[in-house]
N, C-alpha and C positions, 0 to 999 in steps of 0.2 A: 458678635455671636450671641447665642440666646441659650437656654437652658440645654444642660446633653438631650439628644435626640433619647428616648426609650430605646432603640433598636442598638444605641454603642451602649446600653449600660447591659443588655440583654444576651447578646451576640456570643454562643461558645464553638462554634465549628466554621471558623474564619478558612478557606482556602487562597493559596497564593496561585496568580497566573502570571507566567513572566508575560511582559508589558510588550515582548514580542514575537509575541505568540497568539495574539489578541484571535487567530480564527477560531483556539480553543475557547473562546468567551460565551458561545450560544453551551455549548456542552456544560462548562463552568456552573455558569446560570441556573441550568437543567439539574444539576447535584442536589444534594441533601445539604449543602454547603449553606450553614443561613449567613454567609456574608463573601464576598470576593474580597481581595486585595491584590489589584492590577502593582503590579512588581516593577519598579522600575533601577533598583538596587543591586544585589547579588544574582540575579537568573540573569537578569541584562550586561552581556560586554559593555563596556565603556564604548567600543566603537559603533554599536548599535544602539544605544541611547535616543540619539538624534532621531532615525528614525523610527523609533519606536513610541516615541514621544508626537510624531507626525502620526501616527497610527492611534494613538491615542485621541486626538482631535476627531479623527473621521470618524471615532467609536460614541462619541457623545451621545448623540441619540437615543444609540442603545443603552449607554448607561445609565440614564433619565428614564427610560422605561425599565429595567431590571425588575424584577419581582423583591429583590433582593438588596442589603446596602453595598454599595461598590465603594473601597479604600483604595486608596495609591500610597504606596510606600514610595518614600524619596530620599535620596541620596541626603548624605549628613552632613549637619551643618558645617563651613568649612573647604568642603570636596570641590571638583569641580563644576558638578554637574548640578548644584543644589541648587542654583539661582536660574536655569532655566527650568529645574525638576517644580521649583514653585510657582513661575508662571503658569504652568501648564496644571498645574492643580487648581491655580485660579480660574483656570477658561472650564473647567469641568465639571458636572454635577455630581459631587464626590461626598460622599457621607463624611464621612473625614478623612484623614492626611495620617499617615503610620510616619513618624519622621525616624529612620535606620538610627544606631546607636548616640541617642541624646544623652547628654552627659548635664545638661545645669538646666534648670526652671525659666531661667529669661533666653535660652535658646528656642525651647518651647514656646514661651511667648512670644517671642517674635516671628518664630513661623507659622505662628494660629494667626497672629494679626498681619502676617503678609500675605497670607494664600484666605484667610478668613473663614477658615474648618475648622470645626474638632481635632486633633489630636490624639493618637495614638500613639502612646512615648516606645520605642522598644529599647530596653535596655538592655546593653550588650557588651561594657567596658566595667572596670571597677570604679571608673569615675562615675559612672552614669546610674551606679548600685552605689556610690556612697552619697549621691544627689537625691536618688530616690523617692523620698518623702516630700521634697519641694520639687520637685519632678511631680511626680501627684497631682499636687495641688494645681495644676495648669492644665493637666489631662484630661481626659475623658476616659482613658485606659491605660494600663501599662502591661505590657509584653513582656517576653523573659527571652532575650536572644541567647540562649542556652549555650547554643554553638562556640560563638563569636567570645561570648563571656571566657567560657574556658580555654579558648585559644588567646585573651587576653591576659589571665592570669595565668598560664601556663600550667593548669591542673588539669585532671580528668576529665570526663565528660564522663561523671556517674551522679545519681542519686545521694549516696551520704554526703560528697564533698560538693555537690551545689545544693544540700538543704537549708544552707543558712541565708543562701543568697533568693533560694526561692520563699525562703520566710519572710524574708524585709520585705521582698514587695508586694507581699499578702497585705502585710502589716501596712507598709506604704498605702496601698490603697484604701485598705477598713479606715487611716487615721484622715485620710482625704476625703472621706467621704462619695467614693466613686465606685463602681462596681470592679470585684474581684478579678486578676487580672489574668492574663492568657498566658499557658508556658509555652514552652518552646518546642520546635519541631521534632519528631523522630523522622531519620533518618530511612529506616525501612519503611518500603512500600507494601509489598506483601506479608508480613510477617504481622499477621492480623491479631493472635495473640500481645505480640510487643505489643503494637498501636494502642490497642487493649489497656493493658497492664500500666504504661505510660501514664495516658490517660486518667486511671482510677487513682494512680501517685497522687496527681496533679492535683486530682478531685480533695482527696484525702487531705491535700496539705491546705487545699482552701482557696484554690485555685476556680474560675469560672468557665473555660476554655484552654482551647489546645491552636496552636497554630500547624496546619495542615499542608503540604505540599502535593499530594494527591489524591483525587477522587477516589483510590482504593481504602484509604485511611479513612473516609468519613462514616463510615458505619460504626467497623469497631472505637475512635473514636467518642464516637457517640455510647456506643455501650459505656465503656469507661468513664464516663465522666456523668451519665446517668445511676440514681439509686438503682441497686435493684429493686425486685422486687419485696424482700421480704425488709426492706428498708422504706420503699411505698406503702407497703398493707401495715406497719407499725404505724408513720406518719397520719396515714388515715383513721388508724382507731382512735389516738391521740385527740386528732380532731374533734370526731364524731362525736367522744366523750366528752369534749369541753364544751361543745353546742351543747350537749343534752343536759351540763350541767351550768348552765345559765345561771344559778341562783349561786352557784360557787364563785366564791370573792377572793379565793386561796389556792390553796394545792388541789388536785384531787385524786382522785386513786381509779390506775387503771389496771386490772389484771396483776393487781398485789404490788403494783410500781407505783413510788408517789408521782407523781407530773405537776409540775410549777412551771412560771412562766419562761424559764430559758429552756425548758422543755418542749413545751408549745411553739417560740421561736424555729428553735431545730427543725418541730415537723413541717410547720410551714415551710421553711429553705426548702426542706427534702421535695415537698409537694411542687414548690416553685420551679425546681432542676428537672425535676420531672414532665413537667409540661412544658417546658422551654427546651429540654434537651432529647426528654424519652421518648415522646409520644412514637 
């Protein structure tokens, strides 16, 4: 493998398509969606696997031409299904490989070097949250299988009680050096506010992306996880004023606020999010 592709360290409106369901692929594509992830884990029965995985072959083509990067999530390490789910990631022109609940670093490695992708870790166990940080380091991304997580530790599915766990793999990722990682899915479809609200959480905690299961979610979505505006036209002034003050080697004063360099940083991010996620 060769340096992460721009597009996985970029990527914040991933959608899932189950892997048998492939005629929704052309629509998929057609979304606001700037990444697929053909599904071959939780949307797929067990007993539809096999064929779905034949359905995946006949799709190649098209995934080779996508506008877009195409993922395949596969079953974990372990399962049944996980030694034919990485053949078939082999025969594919797949941006990378989502491996379902990784739990250690050299599981990771082994399946980048048997299917020969990137890596997308999604973490979903408390094993796979206390590996996290060398989990990282093998990556190309890490995920927050939100769900799964709290159905493993047997807590909520709320906001305060998985902040800690959505902080480690902030943290995980800034200490790996990989871009910030994707949370986990909301549940409603419609409920465009949630999606929303989710979303700006996720932003807020320092999060780069959302994992999506319906093309009704990618808009709001997308709100969420973009500045607004009155956090664009700040970043911009910010800017402006350190261009124009070229000859400053220091702080400098915008609109009676001092602005130093972790200030500067900030507007940059915000400016970055915005054109990668608001436009």
């Amino acid at each position: 493998m060769t340096d992460i592709p721009s597009s996985l360290q970029t990527f914040g409106l991933p959608l899932f398509l189950p892997a048998d369901r492939l005629d929704r692929f052309d629509k998929a594509v057609a979304s606001r969606a700037d990444t697929i992830i053909l599904d071959l884990e939780d949307a797929v029965s067990p007993a539809a696997r096999s064929d779905a995985r034949d359905g995946l072959r006949a799709l190649a083509s098209r995934i080779a031409a996508a506008p877009v990067p195409v993922i395949l999530r596969i079953n974990a390490v372990g399962t049944s299904d996980h030694a034919d789910d990485l053949a078939i990631a082999r025969e594919l022109p797949l941006a990378a490989v989502m491996l379902a609940k990784a739990e250690s670093a050299d599981d990771v490695a082994n399946v980048a070097s048997a299917c020969d992708r990137e890596i997308v870790s999604l973490v979903e166990t408390a094993r796979g949250l206390a590996a996290a940080r060398a989990i990282a380091t093998r990556s190309s991304r890490l995920a927050f299988g939100s769900l799964d997580f709290a159905v493993d530790l047997g807590c909520a599915h709320d906001r305060d009680v998985l902040a800690a766990a959505r902080m480690e793999l902030v943290m995980a990722s800034r200490l790996a050096g990989i871009a910030a990682p994707l949370d986990g899915v909301t549940t409603a479809i419609d409920d465009a506010a949630l999606i929303e609200d989710d979303a700006r959480h996720a932003s807020r905690m320092g999060f780069g992306g959302k994992l999506l299961i319906h093309p009704a979610q990618i808009a709001p979505a997308a709100a969420g996880l973009s500045p607004d505006a009155s956090e664009v036209a700040w970043a911009r002034r910010i800017l402006a004023a350190a261009v124009e003050s070229t000859a400053c080697t220091g702080a400098l004063s915008v609109a009676g606020t001092m602005v130093d360099a972790p200030v500067l940083r900030r507007a940059e991010r915000i400016i970055g999010r915005h054109d990668a996620i608001g436009k």
